[in-house]
C-alpha positions in Angstrom: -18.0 14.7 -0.6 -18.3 12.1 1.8 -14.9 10.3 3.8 -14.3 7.1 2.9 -14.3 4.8 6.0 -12.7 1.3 6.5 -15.3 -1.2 5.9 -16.8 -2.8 9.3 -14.2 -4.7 11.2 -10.9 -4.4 8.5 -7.9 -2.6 9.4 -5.7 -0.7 7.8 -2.6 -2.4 6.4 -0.3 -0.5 4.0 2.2 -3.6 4.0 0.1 -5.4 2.3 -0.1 -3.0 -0.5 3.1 -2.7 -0.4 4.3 -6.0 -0.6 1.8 -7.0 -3.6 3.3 -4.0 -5.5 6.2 -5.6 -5.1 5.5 -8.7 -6.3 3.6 -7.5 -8.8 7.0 -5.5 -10.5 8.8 -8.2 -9.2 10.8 -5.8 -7.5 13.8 -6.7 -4.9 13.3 -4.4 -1.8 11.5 -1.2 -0.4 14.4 0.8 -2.0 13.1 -0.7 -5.4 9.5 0.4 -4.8 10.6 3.8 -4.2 12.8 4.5 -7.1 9.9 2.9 -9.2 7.5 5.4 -7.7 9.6 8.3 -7.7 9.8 8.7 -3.8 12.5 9.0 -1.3 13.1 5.6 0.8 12.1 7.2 4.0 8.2 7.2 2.3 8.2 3.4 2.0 9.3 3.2 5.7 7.1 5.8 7.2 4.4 4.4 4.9 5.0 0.7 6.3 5.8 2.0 10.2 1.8 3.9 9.9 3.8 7.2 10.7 2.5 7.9 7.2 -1.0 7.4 4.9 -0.8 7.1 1.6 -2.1 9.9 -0.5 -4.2 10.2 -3.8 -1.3 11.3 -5.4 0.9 8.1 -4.3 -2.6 6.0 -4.8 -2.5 7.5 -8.7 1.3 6.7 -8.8 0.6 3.0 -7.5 -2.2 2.7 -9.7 0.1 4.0 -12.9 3.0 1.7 -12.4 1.5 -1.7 -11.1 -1.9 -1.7 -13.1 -3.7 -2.7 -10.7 -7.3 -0.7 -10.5 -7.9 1.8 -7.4 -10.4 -0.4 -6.5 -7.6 -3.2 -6.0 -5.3 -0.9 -4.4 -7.8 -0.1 -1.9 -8.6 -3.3 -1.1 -5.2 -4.4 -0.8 -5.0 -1.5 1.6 -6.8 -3.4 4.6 -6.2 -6.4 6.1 -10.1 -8.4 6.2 -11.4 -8.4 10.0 -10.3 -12.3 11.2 -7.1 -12.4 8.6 -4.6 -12.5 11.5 -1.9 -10.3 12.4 0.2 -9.2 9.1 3.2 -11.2 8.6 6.6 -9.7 8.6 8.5 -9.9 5.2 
């Protein structure tokens, strides 16, 4: 089975994800996110800091609790080449 690759010129941004998971539960915080997802707090920061990637099992987890399709998820995963530098929340 073939790797996946990034798509020409996007970049990986797991805060994106992140932050329209969050919005999406209309959760408060990071802390939030985790307890949905059933992860320790130091995930969500490691996840955000790219010290990190998010795994299929995480991917499935995100996919479970937000309803947004895989597809989505993925796309929300990188940031489009020419979209700026990702804003801090």
């Amino acid at each position: 089975m073939p790797i996946r690759r990034l798509p020409p010129g996007a970049e990986y941004d797991p805060n994106r994800l992140l932050d329209a998971i969050i919005a999406r539960l209309r959760l408060k915080n990071d802390a939030a996110l985790s307890r949905v997802l059933e992860v320790a707090p130091p995930v969500i920061s490691k996840i955000r800091h790219n010290t990190l990637p998010i795994g299929a099992t995480l991917l499935l987890r995100m996919h479970e609790e937000s309803e947004f399709s895989i597809r989505e998820l993925r796309e929300l995963m990188t940031r489009p080449q020419g979209a700026g530098p990702a804003l801090a929340a």
